[in-house]
N, C-alpha and C positions, 0 to 999 in steps of 0.2 A: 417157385414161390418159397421151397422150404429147400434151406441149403444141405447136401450132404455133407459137411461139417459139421451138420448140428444131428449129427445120430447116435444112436443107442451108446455106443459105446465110449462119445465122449461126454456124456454129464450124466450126471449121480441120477438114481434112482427120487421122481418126485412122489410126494406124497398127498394128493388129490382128491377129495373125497368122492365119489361116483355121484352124486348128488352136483356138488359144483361143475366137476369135467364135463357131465350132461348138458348144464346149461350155456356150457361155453362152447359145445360144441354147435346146440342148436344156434346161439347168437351169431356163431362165424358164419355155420351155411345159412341163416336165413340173410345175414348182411351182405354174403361175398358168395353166397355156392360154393364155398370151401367145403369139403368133408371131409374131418378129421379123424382119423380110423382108431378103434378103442382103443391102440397101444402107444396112442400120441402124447399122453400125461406128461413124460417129459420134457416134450418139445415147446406143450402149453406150458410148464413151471419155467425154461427157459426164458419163453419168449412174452412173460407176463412180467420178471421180474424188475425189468426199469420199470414198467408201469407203477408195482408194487412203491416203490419208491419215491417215486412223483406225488403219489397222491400218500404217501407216509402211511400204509398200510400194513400188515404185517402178515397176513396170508393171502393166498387166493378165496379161501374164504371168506374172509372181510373185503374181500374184492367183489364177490360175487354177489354178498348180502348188497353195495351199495348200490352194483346193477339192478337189483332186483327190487330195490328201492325206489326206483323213477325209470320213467317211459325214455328211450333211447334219444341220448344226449353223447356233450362231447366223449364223458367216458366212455362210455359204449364203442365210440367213434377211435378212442384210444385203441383199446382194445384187441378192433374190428384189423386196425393199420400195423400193430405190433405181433401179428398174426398172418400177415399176406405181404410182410414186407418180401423181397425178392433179391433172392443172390443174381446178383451179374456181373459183367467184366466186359471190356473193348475188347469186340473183336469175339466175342464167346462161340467157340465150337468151331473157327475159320473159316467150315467148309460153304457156309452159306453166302459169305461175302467174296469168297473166290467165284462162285456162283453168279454172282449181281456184278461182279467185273466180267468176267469171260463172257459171260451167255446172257443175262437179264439184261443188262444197262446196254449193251449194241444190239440186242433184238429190239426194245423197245426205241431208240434211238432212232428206227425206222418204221416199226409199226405206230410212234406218235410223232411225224415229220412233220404231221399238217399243224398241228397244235403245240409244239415243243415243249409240252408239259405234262412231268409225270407224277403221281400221286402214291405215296407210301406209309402204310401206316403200320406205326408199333405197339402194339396192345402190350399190357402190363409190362412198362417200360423202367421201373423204379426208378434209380438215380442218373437212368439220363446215358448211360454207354452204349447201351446198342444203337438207340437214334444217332446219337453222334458219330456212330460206327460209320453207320448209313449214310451221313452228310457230308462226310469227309472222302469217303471215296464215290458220290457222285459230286463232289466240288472235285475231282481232281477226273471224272471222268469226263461229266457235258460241260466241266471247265473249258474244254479243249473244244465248243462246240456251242459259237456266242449264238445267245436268242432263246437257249434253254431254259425253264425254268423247274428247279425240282420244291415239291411242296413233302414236309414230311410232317407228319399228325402225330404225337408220341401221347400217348393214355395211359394211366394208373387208377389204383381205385383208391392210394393213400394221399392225402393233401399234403401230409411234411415230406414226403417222399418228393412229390413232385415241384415243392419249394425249393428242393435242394438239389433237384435236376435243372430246374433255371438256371443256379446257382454256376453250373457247370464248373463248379472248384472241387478236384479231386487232390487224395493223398499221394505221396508217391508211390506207396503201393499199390492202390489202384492203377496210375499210371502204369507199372509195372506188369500189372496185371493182364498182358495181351495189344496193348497199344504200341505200335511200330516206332521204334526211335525213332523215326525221319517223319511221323506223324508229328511225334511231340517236339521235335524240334521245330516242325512248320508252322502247327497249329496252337500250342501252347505257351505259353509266360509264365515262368514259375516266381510267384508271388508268397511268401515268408516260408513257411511248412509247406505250401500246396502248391497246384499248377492249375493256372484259370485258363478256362479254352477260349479260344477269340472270338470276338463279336461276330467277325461274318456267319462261321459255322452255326452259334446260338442261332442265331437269325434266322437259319434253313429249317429250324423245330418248332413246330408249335403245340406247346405241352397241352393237354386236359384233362381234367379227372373225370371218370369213366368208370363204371363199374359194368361189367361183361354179363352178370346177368340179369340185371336192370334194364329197362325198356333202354335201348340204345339213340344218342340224341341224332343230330340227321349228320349223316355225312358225305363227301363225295364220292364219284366212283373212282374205287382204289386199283391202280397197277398190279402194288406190291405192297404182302399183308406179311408183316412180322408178327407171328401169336404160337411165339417159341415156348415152352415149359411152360405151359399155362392149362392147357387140356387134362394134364394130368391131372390134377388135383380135385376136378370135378366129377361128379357120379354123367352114367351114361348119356340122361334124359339133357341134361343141360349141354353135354360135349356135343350133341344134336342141334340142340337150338343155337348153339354160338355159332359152331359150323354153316346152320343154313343160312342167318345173319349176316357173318362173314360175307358166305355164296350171295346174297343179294347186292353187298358192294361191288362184287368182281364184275369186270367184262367179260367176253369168252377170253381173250388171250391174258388176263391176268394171272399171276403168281400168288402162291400161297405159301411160304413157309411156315412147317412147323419143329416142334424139338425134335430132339433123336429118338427120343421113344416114344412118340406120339403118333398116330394115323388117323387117318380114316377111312379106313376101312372098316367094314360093318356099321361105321355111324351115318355115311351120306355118301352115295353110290354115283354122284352127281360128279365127285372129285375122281380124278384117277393119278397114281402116282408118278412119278418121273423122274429120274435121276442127271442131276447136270454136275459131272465128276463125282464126286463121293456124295453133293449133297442132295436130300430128296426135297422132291419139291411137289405139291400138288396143282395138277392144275386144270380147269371144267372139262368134262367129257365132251366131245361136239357132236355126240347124237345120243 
């Protein structure tokens, strides 16, 4: 959710008053179950001030008084999105998707022979790289293997966010940012400043907005759960209920990846860990 980039030591000291910070804090966890820990004032003056601008304001105080002016609207909604935006990159952390080549994608390959269809979903998926991560090396995996069909679900909880994960137009630095040259040569068009990913791949994602600790809308049962750097940011009780939520889409042989500093352990006894080469991966106990 919140990039290491954006830490203490590279932006100036904000000036917040305990009065506003409070009630932006309460507005983030009660919209998103974010919890913002009391030394976030910077991060909030960061990540408030396009907002500040947009709406021609001059503090977060006059930001605050206008929230607290009316019952939750788009500001609010601004807000909520310029707050839980999320750093990512093609390909982020590698060792999961060497994972889903070696060992996921040919295990399941035969544990769904009957049905040749496998179901994967990315939770807080911002502008769209990791799904596409995912699309791309199961088009070049059950490519190889006519009759298959892969369904991938990518969820956020911001709507411009996931406008612009449609969009699937990245800068080059993105591209840069972890995508295999012989991807972007296969799969991409570099169109004036940017590189637009090809229809087929779009096709294999279907975006929705989604918020994690809102009643969840129905879904199917998932194979393979991408809900990378996302646990962190929640307090205990919620990283419980996501997880059991989660656990009711899974089958017994489903997959669960999560970040590198994430577990569950001590949240849900249900999961046990596993390691497939470097990356961990949780997956139901069977008794």
């Amino acid at each position: 959710m919140f990039s290491k980039q954006e830490g203490k030591d590279n932006l100036p000291t904000a000036t917040i008053a305990t009065v506003d910070y409070e009630y932006i804090q309460h507005l983030i966890r009660e919209r998103s179950g974010i919890v913002l820990d009391e030394d976030k004032q910077y991060l909030v003056d960061a990540r408030l001030t396009p907002v500040l601008r947009q709406e021609k304001l001059s503090s977060i105080q006059d930001l605050v008084v206008q929230l607290r002016a009316k019952p939750f609207n788009g500001l609010h909604q601004s807000v909520v999105e310029a707050m839980t935006t999320n750093e990512t990159l093609f390909f982020r952390d590698a060792h999961p998707f060497e994972a889903l080549k070696s060992k996921v994608f040919p295990d399941l390959l035969v544990a769904r022979e009957t049905k040749k269809q496998i179901n994967i979903w990315c939770a807080a998926c911002s502008s769209g790289q990791e799904p596409y991560s995912i699309a791309m090396l199961a088009k070049e995996f059950f490519g190889l293997h006519p009759g298959w069909s892969t369904r991938i679900i990518a969820t956020d909880l911001s709507r411009d966010i996931l406008a612009r994960a449609k969009q699937a137009r990245y800068s080059q630095l993105e591209v840069n940012r972890g995508l295999p040259a012989t991807y972007m040569v296969k799969y991409f068009k570099k169109e004036g400043m940017e590189w637009q990913l090809n229809q087929e791949i779009r096709n294999m994602v279907e975006f929705r907005e989604m918020n994690l600790t809102a009643p969840w809308p129905a879904m199917p049962t998932i194979d393979i759960i991408f809900l990378r750097n996302v646990l962190i940011y929640f307090d205990v009780e919620m990283k419980k209920s996501i997880l059991a939520k989660a656990r009711g889409l899974m089958s017994s042989d489903s997959y669960l990846f999560l970040g590198g500093a994430e577990t569950t352990l001590y949240l849900d006894n249900r999961f046990e860990q596993l390691y497939y080469g470097k990356a961990p991966c949780c997956r139901l106990r069977k008794s």
